[in-house]
Backbone as CSV, one residue per row, in Angstrom:
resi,resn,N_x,N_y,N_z,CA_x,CA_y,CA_z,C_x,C_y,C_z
1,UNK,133.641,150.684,50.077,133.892,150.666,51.526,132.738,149.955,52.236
2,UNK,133.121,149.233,53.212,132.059,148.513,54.155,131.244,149.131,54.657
3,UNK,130.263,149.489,54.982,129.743,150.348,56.227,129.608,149.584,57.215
4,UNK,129.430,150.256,58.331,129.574,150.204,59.582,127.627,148.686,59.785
5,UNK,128.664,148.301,61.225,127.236,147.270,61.256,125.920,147.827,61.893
6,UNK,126.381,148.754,62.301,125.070,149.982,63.320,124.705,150.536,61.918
7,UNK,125.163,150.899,61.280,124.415,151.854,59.487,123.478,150.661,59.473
8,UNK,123.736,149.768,59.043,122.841,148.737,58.207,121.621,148.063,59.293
9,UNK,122.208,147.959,60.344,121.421,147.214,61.633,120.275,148.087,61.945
10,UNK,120.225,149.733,61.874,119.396,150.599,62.502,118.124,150.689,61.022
11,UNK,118.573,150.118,59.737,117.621,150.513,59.066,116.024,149.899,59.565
12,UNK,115.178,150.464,59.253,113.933,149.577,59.409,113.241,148.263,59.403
13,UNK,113.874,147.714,58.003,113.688,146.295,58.331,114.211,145.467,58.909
14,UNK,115.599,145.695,59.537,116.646,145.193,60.517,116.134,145.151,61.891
15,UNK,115.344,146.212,62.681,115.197,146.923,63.412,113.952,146.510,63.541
16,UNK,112.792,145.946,62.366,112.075,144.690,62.572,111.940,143.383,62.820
17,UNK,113.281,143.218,61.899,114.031,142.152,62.534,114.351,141.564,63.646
18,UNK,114.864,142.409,64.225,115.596,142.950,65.857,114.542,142.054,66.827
19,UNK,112.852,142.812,66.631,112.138,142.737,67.304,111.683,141.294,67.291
20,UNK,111.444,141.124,65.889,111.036,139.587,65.655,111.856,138.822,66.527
21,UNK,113.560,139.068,65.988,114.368,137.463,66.859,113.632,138.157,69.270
22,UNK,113.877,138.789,68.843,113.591,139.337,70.779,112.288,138.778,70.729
23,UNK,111.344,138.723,70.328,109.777,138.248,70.479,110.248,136.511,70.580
24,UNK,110.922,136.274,69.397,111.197,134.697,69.378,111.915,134.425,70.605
25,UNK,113.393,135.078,70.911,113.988,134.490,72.681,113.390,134.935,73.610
26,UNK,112.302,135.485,73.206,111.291,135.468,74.857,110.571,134.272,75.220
27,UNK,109.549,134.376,74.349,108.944,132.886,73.761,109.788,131.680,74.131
28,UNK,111.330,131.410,73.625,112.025,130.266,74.366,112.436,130.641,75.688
29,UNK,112.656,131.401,76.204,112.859,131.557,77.141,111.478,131.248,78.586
30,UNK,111.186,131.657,78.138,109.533,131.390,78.640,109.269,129.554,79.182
31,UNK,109.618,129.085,77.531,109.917,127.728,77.620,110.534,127.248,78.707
32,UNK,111.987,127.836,78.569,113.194,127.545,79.646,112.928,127.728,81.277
33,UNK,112.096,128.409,81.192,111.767,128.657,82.376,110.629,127.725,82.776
34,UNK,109.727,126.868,82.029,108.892,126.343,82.570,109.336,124.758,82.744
35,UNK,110.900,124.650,81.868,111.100,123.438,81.470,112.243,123.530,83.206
36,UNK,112.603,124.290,83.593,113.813,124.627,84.892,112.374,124.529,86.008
37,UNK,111.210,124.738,86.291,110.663,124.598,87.100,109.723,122.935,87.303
38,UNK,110.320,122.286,86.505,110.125,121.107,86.653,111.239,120.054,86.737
39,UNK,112.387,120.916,87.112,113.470,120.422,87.160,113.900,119.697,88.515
40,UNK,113.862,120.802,89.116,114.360,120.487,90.606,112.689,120.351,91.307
41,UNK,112.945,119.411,92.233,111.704,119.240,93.261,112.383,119.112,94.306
42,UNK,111.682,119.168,95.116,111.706,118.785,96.966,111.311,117.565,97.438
43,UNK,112.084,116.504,97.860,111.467,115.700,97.922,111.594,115.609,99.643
44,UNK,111.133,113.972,99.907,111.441,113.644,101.322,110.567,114.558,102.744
45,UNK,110.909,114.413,103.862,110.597,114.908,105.122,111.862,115.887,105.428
46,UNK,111.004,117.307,105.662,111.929,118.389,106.288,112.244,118.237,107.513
47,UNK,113.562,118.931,107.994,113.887,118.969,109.637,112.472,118.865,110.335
48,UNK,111.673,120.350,110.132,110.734,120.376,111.012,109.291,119.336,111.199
49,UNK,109.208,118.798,110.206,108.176,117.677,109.637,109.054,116.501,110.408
50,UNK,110.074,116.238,110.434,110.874,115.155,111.484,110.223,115.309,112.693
51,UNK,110.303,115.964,113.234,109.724,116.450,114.558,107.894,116.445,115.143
52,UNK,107.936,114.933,116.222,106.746,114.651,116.485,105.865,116.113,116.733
53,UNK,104.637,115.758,116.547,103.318,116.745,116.486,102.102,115.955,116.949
54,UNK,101.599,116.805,117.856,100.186,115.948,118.092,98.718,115.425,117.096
55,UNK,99.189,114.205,117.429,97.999,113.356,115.959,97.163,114.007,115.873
56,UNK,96.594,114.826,116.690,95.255,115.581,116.456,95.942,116.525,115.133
57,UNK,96.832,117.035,115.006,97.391,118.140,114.637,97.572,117.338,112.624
58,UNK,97.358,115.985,113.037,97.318,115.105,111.260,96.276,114.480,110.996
59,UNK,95.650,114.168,111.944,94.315,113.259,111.504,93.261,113.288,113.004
60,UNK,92.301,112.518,112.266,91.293,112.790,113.454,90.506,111.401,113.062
61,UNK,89.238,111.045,113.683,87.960,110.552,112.783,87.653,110.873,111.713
62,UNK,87.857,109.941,110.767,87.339,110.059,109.169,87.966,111.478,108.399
63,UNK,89.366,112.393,109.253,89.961,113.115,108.427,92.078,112.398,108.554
64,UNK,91.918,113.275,107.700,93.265,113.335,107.446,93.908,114.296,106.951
65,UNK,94.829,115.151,107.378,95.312,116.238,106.551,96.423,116.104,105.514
66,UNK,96.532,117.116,104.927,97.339,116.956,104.010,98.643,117.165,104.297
67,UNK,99.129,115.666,103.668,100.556,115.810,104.005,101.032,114.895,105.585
68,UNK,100.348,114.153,105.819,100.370,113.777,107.171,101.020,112.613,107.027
69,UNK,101.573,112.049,106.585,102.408,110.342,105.858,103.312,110.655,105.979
70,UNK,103.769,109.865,106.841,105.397,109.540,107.077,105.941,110.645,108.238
71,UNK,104.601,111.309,108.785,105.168,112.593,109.584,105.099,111.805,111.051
72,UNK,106.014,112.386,112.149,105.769,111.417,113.585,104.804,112.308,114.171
73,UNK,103.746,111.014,114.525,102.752,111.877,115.587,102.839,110.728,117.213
74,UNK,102.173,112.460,118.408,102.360,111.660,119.043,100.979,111.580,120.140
75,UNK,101.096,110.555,120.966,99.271,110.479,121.197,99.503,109.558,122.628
76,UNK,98.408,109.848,123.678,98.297,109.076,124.184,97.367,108.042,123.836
77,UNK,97.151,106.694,124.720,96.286,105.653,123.979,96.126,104.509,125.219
78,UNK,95.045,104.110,125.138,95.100,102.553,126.177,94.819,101.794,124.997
79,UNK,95.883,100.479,125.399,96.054,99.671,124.332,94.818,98.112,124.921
80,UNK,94.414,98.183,123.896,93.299,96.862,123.590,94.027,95.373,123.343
81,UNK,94.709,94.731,124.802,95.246,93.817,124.327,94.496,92.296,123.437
82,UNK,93.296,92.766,123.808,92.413,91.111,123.122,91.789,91.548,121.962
83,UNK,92.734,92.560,121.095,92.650,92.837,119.971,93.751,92.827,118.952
84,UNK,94.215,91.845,119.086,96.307,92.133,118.597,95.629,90.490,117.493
85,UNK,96.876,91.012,116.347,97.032,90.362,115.052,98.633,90.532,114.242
86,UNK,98.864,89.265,114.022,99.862,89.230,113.023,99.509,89.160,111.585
87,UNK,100.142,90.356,111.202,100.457,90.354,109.320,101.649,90.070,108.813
88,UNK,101.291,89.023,107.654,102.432,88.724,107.174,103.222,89.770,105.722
89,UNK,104.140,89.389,104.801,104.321,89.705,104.129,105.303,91.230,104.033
90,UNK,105.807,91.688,105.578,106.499,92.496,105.981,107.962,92.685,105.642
91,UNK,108.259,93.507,105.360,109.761,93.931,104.891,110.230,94.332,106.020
92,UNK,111.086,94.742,106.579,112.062,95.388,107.578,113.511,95.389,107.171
93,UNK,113.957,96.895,107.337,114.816,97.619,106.419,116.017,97.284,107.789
94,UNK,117.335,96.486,107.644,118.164,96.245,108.313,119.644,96.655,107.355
95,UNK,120.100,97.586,108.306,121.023,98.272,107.410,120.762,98.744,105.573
96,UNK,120.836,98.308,104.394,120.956,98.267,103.264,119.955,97.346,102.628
97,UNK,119.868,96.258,103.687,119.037,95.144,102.653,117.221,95.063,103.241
98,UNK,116.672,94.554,102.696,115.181,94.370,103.294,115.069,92.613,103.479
99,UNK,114.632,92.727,104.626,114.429,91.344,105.581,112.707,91.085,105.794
100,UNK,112.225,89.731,104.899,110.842,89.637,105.007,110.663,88.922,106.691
101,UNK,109.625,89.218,106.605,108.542,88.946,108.180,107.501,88.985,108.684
102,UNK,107.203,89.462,110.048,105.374,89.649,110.267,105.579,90.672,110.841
103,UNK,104.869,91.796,111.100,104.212,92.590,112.124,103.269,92.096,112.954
104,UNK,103.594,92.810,114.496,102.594,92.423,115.325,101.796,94.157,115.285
105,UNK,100.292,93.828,115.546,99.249,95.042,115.205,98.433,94.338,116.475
106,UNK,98.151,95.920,116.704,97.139,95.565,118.012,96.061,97.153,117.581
107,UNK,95.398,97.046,118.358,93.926,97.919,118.426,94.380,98.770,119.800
108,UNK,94.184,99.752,119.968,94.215,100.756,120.951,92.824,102.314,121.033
109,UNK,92.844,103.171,121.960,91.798,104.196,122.045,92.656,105.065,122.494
110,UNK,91.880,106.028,121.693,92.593,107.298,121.983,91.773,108.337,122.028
111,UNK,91.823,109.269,122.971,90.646,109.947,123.557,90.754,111.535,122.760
112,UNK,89.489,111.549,121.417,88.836,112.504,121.073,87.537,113.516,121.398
113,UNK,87.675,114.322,122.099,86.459,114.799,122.188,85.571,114.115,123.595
114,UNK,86.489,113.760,124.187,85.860,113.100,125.326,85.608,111.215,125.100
115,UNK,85.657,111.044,123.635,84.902,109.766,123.309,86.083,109.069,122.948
116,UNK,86.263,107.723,123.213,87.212,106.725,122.364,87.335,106.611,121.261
117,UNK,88.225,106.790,120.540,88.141,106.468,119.356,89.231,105.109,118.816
118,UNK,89.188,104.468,118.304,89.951,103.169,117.536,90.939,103.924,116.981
119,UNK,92.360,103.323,117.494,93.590,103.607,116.689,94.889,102.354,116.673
120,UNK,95.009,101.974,114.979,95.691,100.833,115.505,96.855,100.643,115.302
121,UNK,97.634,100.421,115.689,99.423,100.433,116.171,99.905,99.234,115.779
122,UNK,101.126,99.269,114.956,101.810,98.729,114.686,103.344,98.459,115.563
123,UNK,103.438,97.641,116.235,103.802,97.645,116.851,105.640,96.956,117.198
124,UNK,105.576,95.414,116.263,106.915,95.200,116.289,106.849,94.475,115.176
125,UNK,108.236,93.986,114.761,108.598,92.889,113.921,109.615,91.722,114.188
126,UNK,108.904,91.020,113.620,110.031,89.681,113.374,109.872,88.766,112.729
127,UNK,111.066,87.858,112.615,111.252,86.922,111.247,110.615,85.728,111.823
128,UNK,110.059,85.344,112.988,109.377,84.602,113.604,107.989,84.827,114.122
129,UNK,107.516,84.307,113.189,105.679,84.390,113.581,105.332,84.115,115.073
130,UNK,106.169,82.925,115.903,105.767,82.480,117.422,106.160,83.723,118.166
131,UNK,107.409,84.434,117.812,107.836,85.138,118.544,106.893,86.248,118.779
132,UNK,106.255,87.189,118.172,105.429,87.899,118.162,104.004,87.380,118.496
133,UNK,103.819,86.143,118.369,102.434,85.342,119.343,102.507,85.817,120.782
134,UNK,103.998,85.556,121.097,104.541,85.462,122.556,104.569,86.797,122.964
135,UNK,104.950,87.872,122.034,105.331,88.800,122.718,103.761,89.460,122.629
136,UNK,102.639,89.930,121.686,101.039,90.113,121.842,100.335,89.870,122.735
137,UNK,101.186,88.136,123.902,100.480,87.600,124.492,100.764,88.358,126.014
138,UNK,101.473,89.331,125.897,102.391,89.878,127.012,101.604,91.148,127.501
139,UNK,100.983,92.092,126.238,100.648,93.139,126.197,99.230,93.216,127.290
140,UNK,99.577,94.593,127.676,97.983,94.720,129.236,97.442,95.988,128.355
141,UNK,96.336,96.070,128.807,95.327,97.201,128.843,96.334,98.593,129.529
142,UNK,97.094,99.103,129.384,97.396,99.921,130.067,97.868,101.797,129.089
143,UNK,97.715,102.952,129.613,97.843,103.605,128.937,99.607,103.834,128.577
144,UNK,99.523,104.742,127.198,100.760,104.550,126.866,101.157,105.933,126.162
145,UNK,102.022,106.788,126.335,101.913,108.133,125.792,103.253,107.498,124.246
146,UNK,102.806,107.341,123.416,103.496,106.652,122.381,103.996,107.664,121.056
147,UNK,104.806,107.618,120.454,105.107,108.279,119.080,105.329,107.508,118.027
148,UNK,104.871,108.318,116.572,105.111,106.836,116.004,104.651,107.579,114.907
149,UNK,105.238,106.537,113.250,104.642,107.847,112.061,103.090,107.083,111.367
150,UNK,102.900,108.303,110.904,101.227,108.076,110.042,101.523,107.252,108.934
151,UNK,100.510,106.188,109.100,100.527,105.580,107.767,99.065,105.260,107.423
152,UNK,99.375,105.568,105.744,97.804,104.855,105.624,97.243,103.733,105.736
153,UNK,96.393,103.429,105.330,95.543,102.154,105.530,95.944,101.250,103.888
154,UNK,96.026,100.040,104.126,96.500,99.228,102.392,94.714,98.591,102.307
155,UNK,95.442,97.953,101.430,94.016,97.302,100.453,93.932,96.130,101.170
156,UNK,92.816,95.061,101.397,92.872,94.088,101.946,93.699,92.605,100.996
157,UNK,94.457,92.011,101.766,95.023,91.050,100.804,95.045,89.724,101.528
158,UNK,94.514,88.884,100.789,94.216,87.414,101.117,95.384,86.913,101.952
159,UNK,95.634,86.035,102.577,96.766,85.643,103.167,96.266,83.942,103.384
160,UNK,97.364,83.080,103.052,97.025,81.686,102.860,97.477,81.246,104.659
161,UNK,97.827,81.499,105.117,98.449,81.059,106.523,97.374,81.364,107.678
162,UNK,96.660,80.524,108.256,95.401,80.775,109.232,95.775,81.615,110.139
163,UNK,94.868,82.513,110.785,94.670,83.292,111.563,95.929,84.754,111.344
164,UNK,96.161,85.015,110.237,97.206,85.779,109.745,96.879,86.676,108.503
165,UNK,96.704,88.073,108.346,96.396,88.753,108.021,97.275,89.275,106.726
166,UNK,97.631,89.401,105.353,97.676,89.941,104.651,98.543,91.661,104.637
167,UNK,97.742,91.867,105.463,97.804,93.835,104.906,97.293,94.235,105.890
168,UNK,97.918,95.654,106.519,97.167,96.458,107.434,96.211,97.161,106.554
169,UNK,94.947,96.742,106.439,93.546,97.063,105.994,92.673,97.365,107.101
170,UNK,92.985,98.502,107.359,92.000,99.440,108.525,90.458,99.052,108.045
171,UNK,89.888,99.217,107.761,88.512,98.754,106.780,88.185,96.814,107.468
172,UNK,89.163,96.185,107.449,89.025,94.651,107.845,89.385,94.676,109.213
173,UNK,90.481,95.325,109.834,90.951,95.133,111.297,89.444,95.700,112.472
174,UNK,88.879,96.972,111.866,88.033,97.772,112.558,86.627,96.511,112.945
175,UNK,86.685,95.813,112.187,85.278,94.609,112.049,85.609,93.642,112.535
176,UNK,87.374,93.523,112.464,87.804,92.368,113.840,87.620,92.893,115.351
177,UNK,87.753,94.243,115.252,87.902,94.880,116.831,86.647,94.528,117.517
178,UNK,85.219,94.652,116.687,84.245,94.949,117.472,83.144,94.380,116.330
179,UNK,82.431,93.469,116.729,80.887,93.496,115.687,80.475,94.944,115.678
180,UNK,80.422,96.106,116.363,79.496,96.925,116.623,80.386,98.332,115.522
181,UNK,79.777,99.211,115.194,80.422,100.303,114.264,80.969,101.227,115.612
182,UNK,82.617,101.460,115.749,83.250,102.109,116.151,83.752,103.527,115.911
183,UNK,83.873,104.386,115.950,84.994,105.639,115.716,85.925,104.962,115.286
184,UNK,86.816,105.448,114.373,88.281,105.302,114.020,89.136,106.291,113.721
185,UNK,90.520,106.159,113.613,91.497,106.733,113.289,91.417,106.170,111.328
186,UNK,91.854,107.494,110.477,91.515,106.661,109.171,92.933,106.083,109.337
187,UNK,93.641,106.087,109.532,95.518,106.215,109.579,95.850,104.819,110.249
188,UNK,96.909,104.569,110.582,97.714,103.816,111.775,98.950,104.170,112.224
189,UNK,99.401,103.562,113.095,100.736,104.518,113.573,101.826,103.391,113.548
190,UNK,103.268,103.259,113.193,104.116,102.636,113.702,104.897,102.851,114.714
191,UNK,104.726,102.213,115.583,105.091,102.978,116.920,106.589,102.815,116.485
192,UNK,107.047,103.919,117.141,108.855,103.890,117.818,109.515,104.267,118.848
193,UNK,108.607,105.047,119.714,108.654,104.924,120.931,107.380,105.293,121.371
194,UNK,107.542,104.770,123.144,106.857,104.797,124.267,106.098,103.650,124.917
195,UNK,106.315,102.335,124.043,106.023,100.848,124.402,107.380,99.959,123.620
196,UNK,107.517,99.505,124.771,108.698,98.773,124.455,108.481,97.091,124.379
197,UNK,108.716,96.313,123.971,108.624,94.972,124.060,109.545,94.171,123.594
198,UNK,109.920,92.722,123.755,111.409,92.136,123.757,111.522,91.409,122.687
199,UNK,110.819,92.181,121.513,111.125,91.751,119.956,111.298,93.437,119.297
200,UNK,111.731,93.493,118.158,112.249,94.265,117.257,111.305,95.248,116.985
201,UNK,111.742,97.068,116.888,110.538,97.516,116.501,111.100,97.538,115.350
202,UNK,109.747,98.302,114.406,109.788,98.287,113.528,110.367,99.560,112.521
203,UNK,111.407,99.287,111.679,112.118,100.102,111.364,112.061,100.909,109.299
204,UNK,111.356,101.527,109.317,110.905,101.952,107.854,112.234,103.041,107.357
205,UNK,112.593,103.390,106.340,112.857,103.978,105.340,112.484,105.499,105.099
206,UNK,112.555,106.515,105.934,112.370,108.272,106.197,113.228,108.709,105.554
207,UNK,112.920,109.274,103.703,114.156,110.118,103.752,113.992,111.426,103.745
208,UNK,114.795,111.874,103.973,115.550,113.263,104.556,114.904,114.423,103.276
209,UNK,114.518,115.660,104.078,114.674,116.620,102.706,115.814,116.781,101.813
210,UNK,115.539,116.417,100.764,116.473,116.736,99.400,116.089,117.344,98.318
211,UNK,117.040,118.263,97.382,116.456,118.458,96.456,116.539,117.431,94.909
212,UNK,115.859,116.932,94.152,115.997,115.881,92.721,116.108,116.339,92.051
213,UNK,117.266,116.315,90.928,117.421,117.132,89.732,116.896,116.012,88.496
214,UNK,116.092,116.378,87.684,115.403,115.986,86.621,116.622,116.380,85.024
215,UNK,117.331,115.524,85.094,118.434,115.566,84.081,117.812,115.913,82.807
216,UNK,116.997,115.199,82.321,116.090,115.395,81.273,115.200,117.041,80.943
217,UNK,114.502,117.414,82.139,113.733,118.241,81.619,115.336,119.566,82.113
218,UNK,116.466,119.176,82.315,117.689,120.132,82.387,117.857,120.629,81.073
219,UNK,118.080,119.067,80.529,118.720,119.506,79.398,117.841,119.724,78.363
220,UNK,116.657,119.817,78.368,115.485,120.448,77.601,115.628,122.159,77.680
221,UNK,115.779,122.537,78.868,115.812,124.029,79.247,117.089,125.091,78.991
222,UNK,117.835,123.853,78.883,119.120,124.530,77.942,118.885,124.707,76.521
223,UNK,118.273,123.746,75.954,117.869,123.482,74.070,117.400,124.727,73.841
224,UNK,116.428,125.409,75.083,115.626,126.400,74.681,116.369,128.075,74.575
225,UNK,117.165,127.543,75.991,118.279,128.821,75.850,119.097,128.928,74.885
226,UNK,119.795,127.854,74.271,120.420,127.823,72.737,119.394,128.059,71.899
227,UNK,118.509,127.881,71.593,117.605,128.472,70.653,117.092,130.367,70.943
228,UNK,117.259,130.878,71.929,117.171,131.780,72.176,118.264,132.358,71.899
229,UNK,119.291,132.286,71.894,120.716,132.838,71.405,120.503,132.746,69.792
230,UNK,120.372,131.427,69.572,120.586,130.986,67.729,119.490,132.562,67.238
231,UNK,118.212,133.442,67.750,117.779,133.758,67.037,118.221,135.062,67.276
232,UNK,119.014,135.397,67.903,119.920,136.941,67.909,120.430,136.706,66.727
233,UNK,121.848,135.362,67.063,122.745,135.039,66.103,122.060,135.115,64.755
234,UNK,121.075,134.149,64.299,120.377,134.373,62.911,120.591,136.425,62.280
235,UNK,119.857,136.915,63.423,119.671,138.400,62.863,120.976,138.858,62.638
236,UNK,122.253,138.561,63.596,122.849,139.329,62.920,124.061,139.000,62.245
237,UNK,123.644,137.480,61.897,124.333,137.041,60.534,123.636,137.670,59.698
238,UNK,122.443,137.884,59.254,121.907,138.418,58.318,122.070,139.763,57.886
239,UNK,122.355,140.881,58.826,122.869,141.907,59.067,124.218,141.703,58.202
240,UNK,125.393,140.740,59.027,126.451,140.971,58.258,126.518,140.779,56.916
241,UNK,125.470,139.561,56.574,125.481,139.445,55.082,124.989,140.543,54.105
242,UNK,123.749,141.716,54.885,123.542,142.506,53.998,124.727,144.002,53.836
243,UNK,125.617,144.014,54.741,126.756,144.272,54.715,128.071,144.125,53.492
244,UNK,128.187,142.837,53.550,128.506,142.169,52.786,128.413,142.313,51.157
245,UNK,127.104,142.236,50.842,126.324,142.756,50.004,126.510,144.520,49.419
246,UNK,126.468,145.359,50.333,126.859,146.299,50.028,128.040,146.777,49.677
247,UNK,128.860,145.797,50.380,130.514,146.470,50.262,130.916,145.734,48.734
248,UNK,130.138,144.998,47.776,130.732,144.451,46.986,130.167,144.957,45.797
């Protein structure tokens, strides 16, 4: 006669057994769990991170907080018109496709602590270098309560076309503003509102909070959960076989 699978399962070495495969699907499981927390991320700008905040509230002189890129800040500023520059080498995102061009960049102050500080604004685009001559040539000294998102500063990059700049390189623009050592903003802003002018602003690429599923480290975290099952299953195939064994 067979015996029962609880007779044979409860003996001692079964019942060591037991423990062993449970020690082993913890262990994968463990796995599974570290391989599922690298699965999904957060990416992008949240609702509330959409929503302008005062620049003081992201950066300052020589700081920057964390997390402050791509967030809208908003600031007042008197703009430095006999400080404006075109960079070339500009993308601008029009519907689906990207459209090369220049940015127009100008120098502005923005009042920290009582003192001016250098902050420089990005201001429009277009596929015409004159056009943005024309429209720089327009701009007054006047204050401007503006919004616009944080960006960092790029690396300086050569540019073959005279009097035309490469890269917004905060580090090179700050030494065009002034022979003399200024305060700065480490950042720059692309404006999008609160100065308007009769060329194109400039339009970047914000995406939205989402969550990214990592297909790969998915299906890693499943391998582990099937391996955590396989070592029940192992025990109590083995079980049935010593079953097996007995009844014959």
């Amino acid at each position: 006669m067979k015996p029962s699978f609880f007779s044979v399962a409860r003996k001692p070495k079964w019942v060591g057994g037991l423990a062993i495969a449970a020690l082993v699907a913890i262990t994968f499981s463990l796995l599974m769990q570290w391989q599922l927390a690298r699965t999904f991320s957060v990416v992008g700008v949240s609702q509330e991170e959409l929503a302008p905040v005062p620049l003081a509230e992201l950066a300052g002189p020589g700081r920057i907080e964390p997390g402050s890129f791509d967030r809208l800040a908003k600031v007042e500023v008197v703009l430095d018109p006999t400080s404006t520059f075109i960079v070339a080498d500009r993308l601008q995102l029009q519907g689906d496709s990207l459209v090369p061009g220049y940015w127009l960049v100008s120098n502005s102050f923005a009042t920290v602590n009582s003192e001016p500080v250098s902050l420089t604004l990005a201001l429009a685009f277009s596929e015409d270098r004159a056009e943005l001559e024309s429209a720089g040539a327009e701009l007054t000294a006047t204050d401007f309560q503006i919004t616009g998102y944080v960006e960092p500063s790029e690396a300086p990059v050569p540019n073959d076309e005279p009097g035309i700049l490469g890269s917004v390189s905060l580090a090179q623009l700050v030494n065009l503003y002034s022979s003399e050592p200024v305060a700065s903003f480490p950042i720059y802003l692309i404006v999008t509102e609160g100065l308007d002018l009769e060329v194109a602003k400039i339009v970047i690429d914000i995406r939205s909070e989402a969550v990214e599923v990592n297909w790969l480290t998915a299906f890693y975290a499943l391998e582990w959960a099937f391996f955590a099952l396989v070592s029940f299953y192992l025990w109590w195939r083995l079980v049935q076989d010593e079953r097996n064994r007995l009844a014959s």
